[in-house]
N, CA, C and O of each residue as an XYZ file, in Angstrom:
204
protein
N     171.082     99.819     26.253
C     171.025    100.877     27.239
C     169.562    101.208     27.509
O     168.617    101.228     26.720
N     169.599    101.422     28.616
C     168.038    102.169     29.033
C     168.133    103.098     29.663
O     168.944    103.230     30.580
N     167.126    104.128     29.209
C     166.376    105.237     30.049
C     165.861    105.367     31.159
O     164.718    104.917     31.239
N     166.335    105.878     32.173
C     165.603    106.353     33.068
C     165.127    108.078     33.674
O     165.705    109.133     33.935
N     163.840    107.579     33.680
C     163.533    108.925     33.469
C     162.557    109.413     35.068
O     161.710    108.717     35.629
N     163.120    111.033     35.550
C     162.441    111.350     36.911
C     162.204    111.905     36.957
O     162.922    112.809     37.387
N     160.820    112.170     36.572
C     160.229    113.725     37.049
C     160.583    114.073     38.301
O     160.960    113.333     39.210
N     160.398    115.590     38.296
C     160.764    116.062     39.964
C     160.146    117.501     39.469
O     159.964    118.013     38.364
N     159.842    118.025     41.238
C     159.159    119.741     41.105
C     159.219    119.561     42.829
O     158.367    119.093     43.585
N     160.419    120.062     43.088
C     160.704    120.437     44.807
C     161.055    119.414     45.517
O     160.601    119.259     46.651
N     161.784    118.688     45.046
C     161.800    117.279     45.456
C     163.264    117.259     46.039
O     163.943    116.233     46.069
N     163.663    118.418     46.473
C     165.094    118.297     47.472
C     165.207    117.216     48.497
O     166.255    116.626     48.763
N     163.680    116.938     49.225
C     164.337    116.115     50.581
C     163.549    114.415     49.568
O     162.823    113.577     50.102
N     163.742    114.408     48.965
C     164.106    112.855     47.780
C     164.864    112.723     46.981
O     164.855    111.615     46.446
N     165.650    113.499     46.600
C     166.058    113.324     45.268
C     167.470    112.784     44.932
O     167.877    112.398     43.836
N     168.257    112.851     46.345
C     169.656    112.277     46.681
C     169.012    111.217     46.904
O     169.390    110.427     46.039
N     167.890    110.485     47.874
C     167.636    109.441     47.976
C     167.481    108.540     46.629
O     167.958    107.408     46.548
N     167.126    108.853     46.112
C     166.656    108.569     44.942
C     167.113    108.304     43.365
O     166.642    107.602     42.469
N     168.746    109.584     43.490
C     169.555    109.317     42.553
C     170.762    107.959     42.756
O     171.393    107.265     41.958
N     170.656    108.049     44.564
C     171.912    106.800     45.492
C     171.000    105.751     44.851
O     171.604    104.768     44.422
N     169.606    105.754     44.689
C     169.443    104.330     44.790
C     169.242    103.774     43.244
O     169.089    102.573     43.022
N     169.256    104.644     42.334
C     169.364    104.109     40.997
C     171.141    103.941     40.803
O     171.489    102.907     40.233
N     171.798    104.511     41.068
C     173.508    104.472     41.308
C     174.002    103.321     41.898
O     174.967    102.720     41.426
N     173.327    102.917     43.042
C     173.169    101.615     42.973
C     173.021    100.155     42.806
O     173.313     99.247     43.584
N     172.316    100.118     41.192
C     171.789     98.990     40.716
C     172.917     98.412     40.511
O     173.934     99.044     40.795
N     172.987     97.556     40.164
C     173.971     96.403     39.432
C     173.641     96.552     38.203
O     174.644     96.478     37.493
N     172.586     96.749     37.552
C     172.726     97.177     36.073
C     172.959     98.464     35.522
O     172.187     99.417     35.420
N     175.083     98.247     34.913
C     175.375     99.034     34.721
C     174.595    100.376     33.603
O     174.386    101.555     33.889
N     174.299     99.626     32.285
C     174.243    100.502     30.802
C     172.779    101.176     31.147
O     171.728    100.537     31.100
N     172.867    102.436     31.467
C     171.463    103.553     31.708
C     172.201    104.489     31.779
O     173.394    104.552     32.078
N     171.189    105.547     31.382
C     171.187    106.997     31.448
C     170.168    107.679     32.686
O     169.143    107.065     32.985
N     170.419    108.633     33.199
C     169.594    109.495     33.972
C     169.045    110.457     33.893
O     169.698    111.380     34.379
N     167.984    110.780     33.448
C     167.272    111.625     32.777
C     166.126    112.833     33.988
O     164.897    112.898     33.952
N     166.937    113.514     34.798
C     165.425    114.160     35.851
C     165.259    115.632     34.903
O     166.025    116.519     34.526
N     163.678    115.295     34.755
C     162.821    116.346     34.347
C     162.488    117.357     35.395
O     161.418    117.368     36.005
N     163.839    118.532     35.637
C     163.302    119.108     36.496
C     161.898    120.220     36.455
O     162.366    121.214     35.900
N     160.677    120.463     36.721
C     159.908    121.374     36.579
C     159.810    122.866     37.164
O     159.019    123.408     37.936
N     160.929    123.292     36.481
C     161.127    124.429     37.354
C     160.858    124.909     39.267
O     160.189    125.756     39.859
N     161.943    123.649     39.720
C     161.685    123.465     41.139
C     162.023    125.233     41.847
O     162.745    126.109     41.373
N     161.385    125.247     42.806
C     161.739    126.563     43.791
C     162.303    126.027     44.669
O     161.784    126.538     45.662
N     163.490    124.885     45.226
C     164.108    124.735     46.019
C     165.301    124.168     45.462
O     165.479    124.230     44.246
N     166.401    123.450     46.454
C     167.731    123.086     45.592
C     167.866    122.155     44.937
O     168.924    121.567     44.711
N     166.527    121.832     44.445
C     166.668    120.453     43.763
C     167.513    120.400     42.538
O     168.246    119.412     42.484
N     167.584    121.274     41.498
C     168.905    121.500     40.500
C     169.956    120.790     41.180
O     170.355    119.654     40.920
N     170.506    121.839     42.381
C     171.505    122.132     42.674
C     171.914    120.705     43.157
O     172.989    120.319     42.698
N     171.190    119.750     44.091
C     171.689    118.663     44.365
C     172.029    117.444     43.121
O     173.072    116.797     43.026
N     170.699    117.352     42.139
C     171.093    116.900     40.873
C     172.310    117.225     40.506
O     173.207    116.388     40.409
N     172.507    118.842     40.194
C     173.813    119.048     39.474
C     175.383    118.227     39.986
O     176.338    117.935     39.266
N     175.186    117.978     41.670
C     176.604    117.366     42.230
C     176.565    115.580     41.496
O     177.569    114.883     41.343
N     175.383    115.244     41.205
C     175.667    113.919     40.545
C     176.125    113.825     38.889
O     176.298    112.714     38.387
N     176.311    115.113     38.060
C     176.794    115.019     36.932
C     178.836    114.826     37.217
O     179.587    114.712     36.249
């Protein structure tokens, strides 16, 4: 298994881009790891719909 790991800090208009395209891969065995930095926009909130 591998780690992947994403920082983020306000990163709402990337971060769906960004979770589709690791969701994506063909290599199934990973984890998703976003380091959110206490964003001031919905970036949680869009993360949270991919758990």
């Amino acid at each position: 298994m591998i780690s992947i790991i994403i920082p983020s800090y306000n990163s709402e208009k990337y971060i769906a881009l960004t979770l589709d395209s690791v969701c994506a891969q063909t290599y199934r065995d990973f984890e998703v790891l976003v380091m959110n930095d206490c964003s001031q926009d919905h970036t949680a909130e869009i993360v949270s719909a991919y758990t």
